[in-house]
C-alpha positions as CSV (number, residue, x, y, z in Angstrom):
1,X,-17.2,-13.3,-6.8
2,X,-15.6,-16.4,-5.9
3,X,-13.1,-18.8,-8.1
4,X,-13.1,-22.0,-8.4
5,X,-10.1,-23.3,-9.7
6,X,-10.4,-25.7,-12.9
7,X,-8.7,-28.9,-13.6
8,X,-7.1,-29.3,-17.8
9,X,-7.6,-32.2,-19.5
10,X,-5.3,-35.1,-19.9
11,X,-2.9,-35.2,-22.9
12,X,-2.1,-38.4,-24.5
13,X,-1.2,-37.5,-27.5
14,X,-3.5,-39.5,-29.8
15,X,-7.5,-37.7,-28.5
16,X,-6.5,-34.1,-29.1
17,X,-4.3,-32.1,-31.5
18,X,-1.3,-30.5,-29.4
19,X,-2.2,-27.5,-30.7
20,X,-6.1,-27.3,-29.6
21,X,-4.4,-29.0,-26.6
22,X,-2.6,-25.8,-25.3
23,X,-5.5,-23.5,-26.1
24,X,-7.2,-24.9,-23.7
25,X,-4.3,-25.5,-21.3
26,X,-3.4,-22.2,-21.0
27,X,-6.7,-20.5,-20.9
28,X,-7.3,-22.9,-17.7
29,X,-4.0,-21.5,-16.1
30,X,-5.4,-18.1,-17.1
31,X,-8.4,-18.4,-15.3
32,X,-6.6,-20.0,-12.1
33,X,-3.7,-17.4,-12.5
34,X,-0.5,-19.9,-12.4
35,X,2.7,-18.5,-13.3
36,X,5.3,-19.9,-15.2
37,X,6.7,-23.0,-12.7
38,X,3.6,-24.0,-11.8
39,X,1.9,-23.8,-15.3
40,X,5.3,-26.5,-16.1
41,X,4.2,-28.7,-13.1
42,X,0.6,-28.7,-13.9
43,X,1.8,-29.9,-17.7
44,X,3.9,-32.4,-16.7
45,X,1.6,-34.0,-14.1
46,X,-1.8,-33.7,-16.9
47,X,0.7,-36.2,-19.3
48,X,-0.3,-39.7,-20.0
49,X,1.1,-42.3,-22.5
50,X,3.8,-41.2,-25.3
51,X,3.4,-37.9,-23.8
52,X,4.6,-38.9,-20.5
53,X,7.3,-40.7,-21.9
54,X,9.5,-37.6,-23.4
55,X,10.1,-36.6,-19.6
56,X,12.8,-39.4,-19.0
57,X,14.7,-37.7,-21.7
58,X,14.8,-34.3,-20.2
59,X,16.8,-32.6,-17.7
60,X,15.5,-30.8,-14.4
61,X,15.9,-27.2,-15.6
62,X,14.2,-28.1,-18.3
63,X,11.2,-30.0,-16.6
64,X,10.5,-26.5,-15.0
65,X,10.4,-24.6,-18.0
66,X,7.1,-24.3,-19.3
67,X,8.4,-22.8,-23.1
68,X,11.1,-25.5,-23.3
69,X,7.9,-28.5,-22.4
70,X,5.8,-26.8,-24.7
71,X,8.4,-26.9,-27.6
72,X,9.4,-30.3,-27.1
73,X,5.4,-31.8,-27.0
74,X,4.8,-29.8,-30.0
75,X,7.7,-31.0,-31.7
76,X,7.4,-34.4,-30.7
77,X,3.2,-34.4,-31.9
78,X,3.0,-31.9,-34.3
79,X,6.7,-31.2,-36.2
80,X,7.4,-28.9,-38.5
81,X,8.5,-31.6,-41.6
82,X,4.5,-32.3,-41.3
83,X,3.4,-29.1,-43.0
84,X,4.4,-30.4,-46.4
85,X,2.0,-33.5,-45.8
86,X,-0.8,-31.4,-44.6
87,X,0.0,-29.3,-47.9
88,X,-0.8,-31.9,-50.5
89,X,-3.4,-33.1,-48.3
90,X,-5.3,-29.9,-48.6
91,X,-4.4,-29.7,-52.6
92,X,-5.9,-33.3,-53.0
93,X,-8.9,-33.0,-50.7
94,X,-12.2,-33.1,-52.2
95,X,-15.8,-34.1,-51.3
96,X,-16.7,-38.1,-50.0
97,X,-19.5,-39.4,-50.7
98,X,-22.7,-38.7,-48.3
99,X,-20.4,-36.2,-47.1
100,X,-22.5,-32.8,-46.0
101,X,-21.2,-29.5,-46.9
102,X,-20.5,-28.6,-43.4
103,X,-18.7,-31.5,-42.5
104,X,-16.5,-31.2,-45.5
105,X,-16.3,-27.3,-44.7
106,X,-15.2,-27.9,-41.4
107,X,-12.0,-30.9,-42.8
108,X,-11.6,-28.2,-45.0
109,X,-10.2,-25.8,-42.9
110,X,-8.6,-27.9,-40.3
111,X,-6.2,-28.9,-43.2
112,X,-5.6,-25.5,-44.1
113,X,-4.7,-24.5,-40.8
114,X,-2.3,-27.2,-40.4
115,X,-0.9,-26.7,-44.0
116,X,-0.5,-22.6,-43.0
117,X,-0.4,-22.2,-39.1
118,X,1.5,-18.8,-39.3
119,X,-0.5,-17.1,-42.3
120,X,-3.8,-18.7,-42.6
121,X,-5.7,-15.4,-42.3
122,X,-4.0,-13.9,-45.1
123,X,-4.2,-16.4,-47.2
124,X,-8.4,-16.4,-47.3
125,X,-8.5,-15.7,-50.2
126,X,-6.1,-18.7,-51.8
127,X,-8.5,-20.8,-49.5
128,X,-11.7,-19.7,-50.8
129,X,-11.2,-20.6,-54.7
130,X,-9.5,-24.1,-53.3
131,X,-12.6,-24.9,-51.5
132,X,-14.4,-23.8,-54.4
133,X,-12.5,-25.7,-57.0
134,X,-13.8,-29.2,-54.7
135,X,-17.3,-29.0,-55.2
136,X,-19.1,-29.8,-57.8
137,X,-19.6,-27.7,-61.1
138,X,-23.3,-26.6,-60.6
139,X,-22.3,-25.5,-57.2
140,X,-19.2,-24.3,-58.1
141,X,-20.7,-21.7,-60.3
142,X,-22.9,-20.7,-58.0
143,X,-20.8,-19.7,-55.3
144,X,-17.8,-17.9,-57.9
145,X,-20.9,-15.7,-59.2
146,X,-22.0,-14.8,-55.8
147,X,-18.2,-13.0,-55.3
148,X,-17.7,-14.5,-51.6
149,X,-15.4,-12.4,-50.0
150,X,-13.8,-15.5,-47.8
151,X,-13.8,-18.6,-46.8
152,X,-16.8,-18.8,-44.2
153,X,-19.0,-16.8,-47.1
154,X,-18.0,-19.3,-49.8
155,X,-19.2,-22.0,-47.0
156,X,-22.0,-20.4,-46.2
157,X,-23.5,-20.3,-50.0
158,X,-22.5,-23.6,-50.3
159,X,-24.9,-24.9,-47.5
160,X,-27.3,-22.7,-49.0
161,X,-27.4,-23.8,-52.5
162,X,-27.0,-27.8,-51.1
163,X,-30.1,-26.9,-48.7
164,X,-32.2,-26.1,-51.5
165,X,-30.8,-28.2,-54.1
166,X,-30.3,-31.8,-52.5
167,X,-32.8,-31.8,-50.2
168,X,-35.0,-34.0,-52.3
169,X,-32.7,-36.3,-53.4
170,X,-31.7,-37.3,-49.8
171,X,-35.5,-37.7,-48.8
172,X,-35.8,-40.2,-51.6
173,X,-32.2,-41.6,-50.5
174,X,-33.6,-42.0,-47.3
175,X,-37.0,-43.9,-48.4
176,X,-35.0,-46.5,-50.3
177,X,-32.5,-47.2,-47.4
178,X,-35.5,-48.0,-45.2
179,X,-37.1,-49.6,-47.6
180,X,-34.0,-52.5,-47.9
181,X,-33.4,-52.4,-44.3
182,X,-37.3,-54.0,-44.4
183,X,-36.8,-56.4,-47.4
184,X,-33.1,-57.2,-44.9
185,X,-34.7,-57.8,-41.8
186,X,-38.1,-59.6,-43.5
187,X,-35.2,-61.9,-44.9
188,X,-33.8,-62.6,-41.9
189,X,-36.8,-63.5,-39.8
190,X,-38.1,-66.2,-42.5
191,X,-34.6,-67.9,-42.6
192,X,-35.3,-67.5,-38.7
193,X,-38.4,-69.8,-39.0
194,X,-37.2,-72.1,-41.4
195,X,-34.3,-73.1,-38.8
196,X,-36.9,-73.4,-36.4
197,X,-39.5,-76.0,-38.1
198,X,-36.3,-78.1,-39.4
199,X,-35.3,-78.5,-35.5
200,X,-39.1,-79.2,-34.4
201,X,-39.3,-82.1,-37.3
202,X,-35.8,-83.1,-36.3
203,X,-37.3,-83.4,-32.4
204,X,-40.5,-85.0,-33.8
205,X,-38.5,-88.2,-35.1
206,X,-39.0,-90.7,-32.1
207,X,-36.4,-93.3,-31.8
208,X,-37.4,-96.9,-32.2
209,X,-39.1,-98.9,-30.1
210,X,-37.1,-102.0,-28.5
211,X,-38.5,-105.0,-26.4
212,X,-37.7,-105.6,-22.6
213,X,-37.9,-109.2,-23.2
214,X,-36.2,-109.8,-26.3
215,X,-34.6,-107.0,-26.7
216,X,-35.4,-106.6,-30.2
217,X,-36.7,-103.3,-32.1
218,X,-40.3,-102.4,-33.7
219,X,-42.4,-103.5,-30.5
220,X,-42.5,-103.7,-26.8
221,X,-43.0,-105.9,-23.6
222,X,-46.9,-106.2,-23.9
223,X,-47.3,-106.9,-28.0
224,X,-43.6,-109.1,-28.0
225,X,-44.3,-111.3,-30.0
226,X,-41.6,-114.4,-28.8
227,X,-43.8,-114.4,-25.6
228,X,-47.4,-115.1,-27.0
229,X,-45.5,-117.9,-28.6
230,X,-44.1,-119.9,-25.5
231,X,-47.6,-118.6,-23.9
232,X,-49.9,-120.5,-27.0
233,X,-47.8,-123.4,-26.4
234,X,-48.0,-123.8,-22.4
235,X,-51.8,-123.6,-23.4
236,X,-52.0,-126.3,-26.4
237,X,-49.7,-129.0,-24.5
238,X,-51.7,-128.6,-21.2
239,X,-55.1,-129.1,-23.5
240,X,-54.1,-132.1,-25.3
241,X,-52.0,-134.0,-23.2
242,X,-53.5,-132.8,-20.0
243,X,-49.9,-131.8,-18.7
244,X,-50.3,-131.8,-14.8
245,X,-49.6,-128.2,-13.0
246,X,-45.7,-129.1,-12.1
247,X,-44.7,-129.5,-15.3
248,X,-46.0,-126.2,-16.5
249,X,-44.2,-124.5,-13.3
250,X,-41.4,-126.4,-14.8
251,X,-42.0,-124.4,-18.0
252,X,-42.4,-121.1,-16.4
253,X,-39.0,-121.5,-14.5
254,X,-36.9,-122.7,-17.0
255,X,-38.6,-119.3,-19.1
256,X,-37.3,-117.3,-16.3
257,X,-33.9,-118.8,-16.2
258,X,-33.8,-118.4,-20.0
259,X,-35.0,-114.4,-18.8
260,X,-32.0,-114.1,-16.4
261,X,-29.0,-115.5,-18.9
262,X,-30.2,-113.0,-21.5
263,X,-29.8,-110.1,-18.4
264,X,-26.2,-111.5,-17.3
265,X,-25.1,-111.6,-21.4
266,X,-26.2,-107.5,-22.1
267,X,-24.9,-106.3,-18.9
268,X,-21.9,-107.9,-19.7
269,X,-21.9,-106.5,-23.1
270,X,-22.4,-103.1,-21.3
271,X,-19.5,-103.8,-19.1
272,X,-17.0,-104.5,-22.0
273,X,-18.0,-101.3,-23.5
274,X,-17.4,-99.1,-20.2
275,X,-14.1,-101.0,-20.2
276,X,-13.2,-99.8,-23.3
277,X,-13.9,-96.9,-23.0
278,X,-12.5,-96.4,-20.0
279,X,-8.8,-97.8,-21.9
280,X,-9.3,-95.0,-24.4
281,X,-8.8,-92.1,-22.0
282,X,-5.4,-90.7,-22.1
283,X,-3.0,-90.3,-19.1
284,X,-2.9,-87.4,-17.0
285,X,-0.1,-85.1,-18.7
286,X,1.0,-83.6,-14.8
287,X,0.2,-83.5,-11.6
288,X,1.0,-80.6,-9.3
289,X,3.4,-81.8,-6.2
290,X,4.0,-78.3,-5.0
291,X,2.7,-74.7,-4.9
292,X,3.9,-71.9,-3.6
293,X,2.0,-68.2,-2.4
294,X,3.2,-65.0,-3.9
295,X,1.9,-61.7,-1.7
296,X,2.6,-58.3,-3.3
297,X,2.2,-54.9,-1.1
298,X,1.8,-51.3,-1.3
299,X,1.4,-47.7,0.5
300,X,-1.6,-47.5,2.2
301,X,-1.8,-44.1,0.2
302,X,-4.6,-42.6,-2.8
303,X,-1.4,-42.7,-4.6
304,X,2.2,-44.1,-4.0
305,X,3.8,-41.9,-6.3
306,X,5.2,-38.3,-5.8
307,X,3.4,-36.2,-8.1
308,X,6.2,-33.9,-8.5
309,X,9.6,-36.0,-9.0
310,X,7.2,-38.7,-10.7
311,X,8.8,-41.1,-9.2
312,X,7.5,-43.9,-6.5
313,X,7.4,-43.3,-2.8
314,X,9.0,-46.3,-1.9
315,X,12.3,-44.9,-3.4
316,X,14.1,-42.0,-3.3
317,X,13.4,-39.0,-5.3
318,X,16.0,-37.9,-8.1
319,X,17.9,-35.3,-6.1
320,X,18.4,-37.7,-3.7
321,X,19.7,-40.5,-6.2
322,X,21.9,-38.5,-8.0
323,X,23.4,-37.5,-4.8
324,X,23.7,-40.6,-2.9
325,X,21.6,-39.6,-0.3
326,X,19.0,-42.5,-0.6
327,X,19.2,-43.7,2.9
328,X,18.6,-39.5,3.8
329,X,15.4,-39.1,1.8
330,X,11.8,-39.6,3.9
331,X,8.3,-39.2,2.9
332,X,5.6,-36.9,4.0
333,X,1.9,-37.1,4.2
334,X,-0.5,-34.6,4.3
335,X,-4.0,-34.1,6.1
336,X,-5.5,-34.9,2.7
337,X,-3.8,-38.4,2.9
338,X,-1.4,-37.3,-0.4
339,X,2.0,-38.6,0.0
340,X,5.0,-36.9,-1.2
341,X,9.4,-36.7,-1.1
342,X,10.2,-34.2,1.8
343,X,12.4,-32.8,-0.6
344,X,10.2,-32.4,-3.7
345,X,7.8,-30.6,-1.3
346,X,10.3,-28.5,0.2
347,X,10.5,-27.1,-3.4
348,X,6.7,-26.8,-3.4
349,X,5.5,-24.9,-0.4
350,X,7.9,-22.4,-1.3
351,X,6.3,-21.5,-4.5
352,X,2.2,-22.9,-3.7
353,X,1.6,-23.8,-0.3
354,X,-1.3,-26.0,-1.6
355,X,-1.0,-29.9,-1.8
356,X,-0.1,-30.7,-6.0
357,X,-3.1,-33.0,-6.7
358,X,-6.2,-31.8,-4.7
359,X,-5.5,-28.4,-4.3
360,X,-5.8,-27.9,-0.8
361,X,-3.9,-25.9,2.1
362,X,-0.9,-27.8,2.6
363,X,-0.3,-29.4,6.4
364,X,1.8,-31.7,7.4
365,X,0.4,-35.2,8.9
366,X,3.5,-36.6,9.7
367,X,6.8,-37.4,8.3
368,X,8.9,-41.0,7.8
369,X,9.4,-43.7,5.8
């Protein structure tokens, strides 16, 4: 049969309990038979966040000792002084509203747990008139009468008698929540309309009409008017007084100077007012003189830190710091393209002779800086 070896889960601290955290931790290194050092290295490189951080604090015996990372995560996430909270939290907990049976079941024992990690299987029976004592009277009674022997049996009745009980109730619950999300959303679409014929009236509102000519509002060129006027009278003075056809061009030029001076006076008007507001922009606040580039690099390299030391490839590991040997300390690369300190691995290959992150037979690419 062949093994595949299984990766853990990360640990941040805040998405999983600590507790359910190891469970799984260690049932992985079961499966892929670690011992002791490399179930530590496999911990600390799985840590993300606050969990990462409680590394800086500790020394390098300890960083290799799975117990002593163990104790300090679980003191760090999950302390002692917290049993007391989780004590009057189970004492005080009681049913939510729309809360299910199982779903409060399942809070239910979580808290105890927490509250009692070290005896919570012999105290069942403490648990089971607790949980009882949080419903509610008619099912209360129902379940003391039945005589549950522990806490899953005092569930189990529980879902049985709210099965048969409140099944009704919630169907009807159901119906009018439907029913208002209807009368909600029928709401909604007639305010929807009403916005819609106020902007297509707004839209329907024309602006006034203004004369080319005169330039005045409530008619046009062809009905102005001013023009019919000077027209009618061209006509009436060349009837009675039989004005000769100079005198009338004389007319119609001096009505197209008159045109022309009204065109210079409203394109000066216009003028004035680009002018002004032209004045009424503010000044610039800066101008840029100068500018200068700013190039970052890095390792060519899935990932320019050393897994094991946890500390950047660029710089020198922490042996190597705390001995003032940083000019000494080199890198080496793999044929899987991971990038480690010489000395860190050095460490390694004598207890796994596999790289730290992928998993694979370790062999050496090449070795500098």
């Amino acid at each position: 049969m062949i093994r595949f070896e299984e990766k853990p889960c990360l640990f941040d601290g805040i998405s999983i309990d600590i507790t359910d955290y190891f469970v799984h931790f260690e049932t992985v290194s079961l499966w892929n038979q670690w011992n002791e050092f490399e179930m530590a290295c496999q911990l600390i490189m799985n840590l993300r966040g606050d969990a990462q951080t409680i590394l800086r604090f500790l020394k390098r015996p300890q960083l290799y000792d799975y117990d002593c990372l163990k104790n300090v995560l679980i003191q760090r996430f999950n302390p002692k002084e917290r049993v007391a909270y989780f004590k009057f939290q189970l004492r005080v907990c009681s049913l939510k509203e729309n809360e299910t049976i199982s779903d409060f079941g399942q809070r239910f024992k979580i808290l105890a747990h927490k509250a009692y990690p070290d005896n919570f299987s012999d105290l069942d029976s403490y648990f089971t008139d607790l949980f009882t004592s949080c419903l509610n009277i008619e099912m209360a009674k129902f379940v003391t009468f039945k005589h549950p022997h522990s806490l899953d049996e005092a569930l189990s009745l529980a879902i049985e008698y709210e099965a048969v009980h409140f099944s009704g109730d919630r169907e009807i619950i159901d119906e009018t929540e439907s029913l208002d999300c209807c009368k909600t959303v029928h709401n909604s679409f007639e305010t929807l309309i009403n916005i819609l014929r106020r902007r297509l009236r707004s839209r329907r509102k024309r602006k006034p009409k203004r004369c080319f000519k005169c330039h005045q509002l409530g008619h046009v060129r062809s009905k102005c008017p001013n023009m019919s006027i000077k027209v009618h009278a061209i006509v009436e003075r060349s009837a009675d007084s039989q004005v000769k056809l100079s005198e009338i061009r004389e007319i119609q030029v001096a009505r197209k100077n008159a045109k022309s001076t009204l065109h210079r006076k409203y394109k000066m008007s216009d003028e004035m007012e680009v002018d002004r507001e032209t004045a009424k922009k503010p000044e610039k606040m800066f101008t840029l003189k100068k500018w200068n580039l700013v190039a970052m690099w890095s390792w060519d390299v899935e990932c320019d830190t050393c897994a094991i030391c946890r500390v950047q490839v660029m710089d020198a590991c922490l042996r190597c710091q705390s001995e003032n040997k940083q000019d000494d300390c080199v890198v080496v690369w793999g044929e899987c393209n991971h990038s480690f300190h010489l000395c860190c691995m050095t460490l390694w290959v004598q207890q796994n002779k596999r790289c730290p992150l992928c998993q694979q037979d370790w062999e050496v690419q090449r070795i500098g800086k």
